[in-house]
C-alpha positions as CSV (number, residue, x, y, z in Angstrom):
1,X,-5.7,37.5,14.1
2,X,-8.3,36.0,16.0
3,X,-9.9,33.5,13.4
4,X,-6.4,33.0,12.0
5,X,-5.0,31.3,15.5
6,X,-8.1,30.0,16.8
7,X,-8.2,32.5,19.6
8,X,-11.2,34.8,21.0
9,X,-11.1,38.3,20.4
10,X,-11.3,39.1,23.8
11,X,-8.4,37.3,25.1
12,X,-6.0,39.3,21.9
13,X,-7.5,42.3,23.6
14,X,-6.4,41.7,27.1
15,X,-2.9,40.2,25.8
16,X,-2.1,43.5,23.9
17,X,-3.8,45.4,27.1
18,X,-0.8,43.1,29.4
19,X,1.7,43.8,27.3
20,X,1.7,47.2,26.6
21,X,1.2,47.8,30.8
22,X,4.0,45.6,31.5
23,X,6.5,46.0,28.4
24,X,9.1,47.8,30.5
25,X,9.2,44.2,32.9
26,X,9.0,41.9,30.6
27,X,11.8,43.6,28.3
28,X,14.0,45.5,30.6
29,X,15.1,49.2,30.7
30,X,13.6,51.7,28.0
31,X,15.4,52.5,25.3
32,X,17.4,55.6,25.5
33,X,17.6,58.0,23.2
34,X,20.5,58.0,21.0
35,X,22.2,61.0,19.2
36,X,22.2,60.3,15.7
37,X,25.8,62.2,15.7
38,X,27.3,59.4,17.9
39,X,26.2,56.9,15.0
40,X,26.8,58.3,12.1
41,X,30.5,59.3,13.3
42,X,32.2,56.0,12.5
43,X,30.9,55.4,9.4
44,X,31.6,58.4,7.8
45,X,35.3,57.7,9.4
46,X,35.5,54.5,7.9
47,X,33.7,55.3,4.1
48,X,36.8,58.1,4.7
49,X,39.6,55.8,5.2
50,X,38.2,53.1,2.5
51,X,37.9,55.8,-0.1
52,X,41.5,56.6,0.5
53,X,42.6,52.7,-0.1
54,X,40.7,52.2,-3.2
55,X,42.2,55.7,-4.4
56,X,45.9,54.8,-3.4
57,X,45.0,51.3,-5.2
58,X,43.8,53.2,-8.1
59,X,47.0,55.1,-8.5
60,X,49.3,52.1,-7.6
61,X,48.0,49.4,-9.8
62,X,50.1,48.9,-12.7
63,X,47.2,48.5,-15.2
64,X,44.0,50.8,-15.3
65,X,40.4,49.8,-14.4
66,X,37.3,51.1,-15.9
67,X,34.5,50.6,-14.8
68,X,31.6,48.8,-16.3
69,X,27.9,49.1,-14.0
70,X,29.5,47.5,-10.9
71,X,32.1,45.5,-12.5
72,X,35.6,46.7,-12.5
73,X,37.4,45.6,-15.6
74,X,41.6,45.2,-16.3
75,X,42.4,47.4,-19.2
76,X,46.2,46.5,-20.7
77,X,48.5,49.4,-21.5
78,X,49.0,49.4,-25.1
């Protein structure tokens, strides 16, 4: 990193050696730890509800869909 910005190795060094000693300052608070439960919650709630959509959309569609890889594609009644 040195060569590549024109810098001396020594000065990198005490720039990492500042930062890490003074990271808190320079970037607030510490992160606090967060429950992966408090995360995870709402999106499970919301895949929930969107599942239930496409399924009532399924059902209340008057033609059928197949689906095709990711495509979804009209299929008349015959």
């Amino acid at each position: 990193m040195a060569s590549e910005y024109g810098v001396a190795p020594v000065q990198i060094s005490q720039w990492k050696r500042q930062l890490l000693e003074e990271a808190t300052e320079v970037y607030g608070r510490k992160r606090q730890a967060v429950d992966p439960e408090t995360l995870t919650a709402p999106l499970y709630q919301e895949v929930g509800r969107l599942k239930m959509e496409l399924d009532w959309l399924k059902k209340s569609w008057p033609c059928r869909l197949r689906r095709n890889g990711n495509v979804w594609n009209r299929i008349t009644p015959s």
